[in-house]
N, C-alpha and C positions, 0 to 999 in steps of 0.2 A: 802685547804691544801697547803701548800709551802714547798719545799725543801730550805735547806741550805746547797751549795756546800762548801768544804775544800777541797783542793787539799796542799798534804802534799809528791807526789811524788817527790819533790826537796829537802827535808829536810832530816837532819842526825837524828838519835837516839839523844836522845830518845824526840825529838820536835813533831813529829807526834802522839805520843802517848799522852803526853800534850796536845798538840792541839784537839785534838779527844773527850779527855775525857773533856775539858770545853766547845765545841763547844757542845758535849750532854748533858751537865750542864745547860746551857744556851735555850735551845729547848722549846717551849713554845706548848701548845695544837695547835694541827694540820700540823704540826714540822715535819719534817722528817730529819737529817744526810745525805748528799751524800759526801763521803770521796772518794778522787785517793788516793790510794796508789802504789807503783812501789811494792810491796810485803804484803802478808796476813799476818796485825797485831796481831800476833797470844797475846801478852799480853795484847791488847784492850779486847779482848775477855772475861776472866773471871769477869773483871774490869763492864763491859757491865751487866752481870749476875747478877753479885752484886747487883748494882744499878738498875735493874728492868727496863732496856733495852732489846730488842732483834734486831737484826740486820738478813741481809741477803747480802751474800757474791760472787760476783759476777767477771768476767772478762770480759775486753775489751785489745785487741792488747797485751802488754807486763803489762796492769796495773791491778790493784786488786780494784774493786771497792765495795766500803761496805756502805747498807744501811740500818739505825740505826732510832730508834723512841721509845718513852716510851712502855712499853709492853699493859699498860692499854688504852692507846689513838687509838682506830680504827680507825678513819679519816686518822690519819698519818700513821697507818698498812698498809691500802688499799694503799695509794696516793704513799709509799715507794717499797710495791709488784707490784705496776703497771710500776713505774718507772724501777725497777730495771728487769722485765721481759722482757724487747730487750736482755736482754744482757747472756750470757752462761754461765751457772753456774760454781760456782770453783770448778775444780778438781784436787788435789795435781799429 
């Protein structure tokens, strides 16, 4: 299983959301999404749904960290839940 980092905390509207959504385009079996973001893409979100992603949504320090995998791919489910469990769940 492998992660592919994007960090998109520097970018303006709407490049992150671009970015996100070809970077999960692009995800190959055993794939997992690890996106920084400086705020919860809340338009990624139904985008995600659509397309037969799921994600889980996470924070570190000041930033919103989201981690995304085909819904049908387990390897990447596990290898994404494991990563993203250091970190404190998002609470608005």
């Amino acid at each position: 299983m492998s992660e592919v980092l994007l960090d998109v905390s520097a970018l303006e509207a709407p490049e992150p959301l671009q970015r996100a959504i070809e970077a999960a385009r692009g995800l190959g079996d055993g794939q997992y999404l690890h996106m920084v973001h400086r705020m919860k893409p809340l338009h990624l979100y139904p985008w995600l749904d659509a397309q037969g992603f799921d994600s889980d949504t996470r924070r570190r320090s000041d930033n919103c960290e989201v981690f995304i995998w085909h819904r049908d791919d387990d390897g990447a489910a596990r290898a994404a839940r494991a990563a993203a469990a250091s970190l404190p769940p998002w609470h608005e």
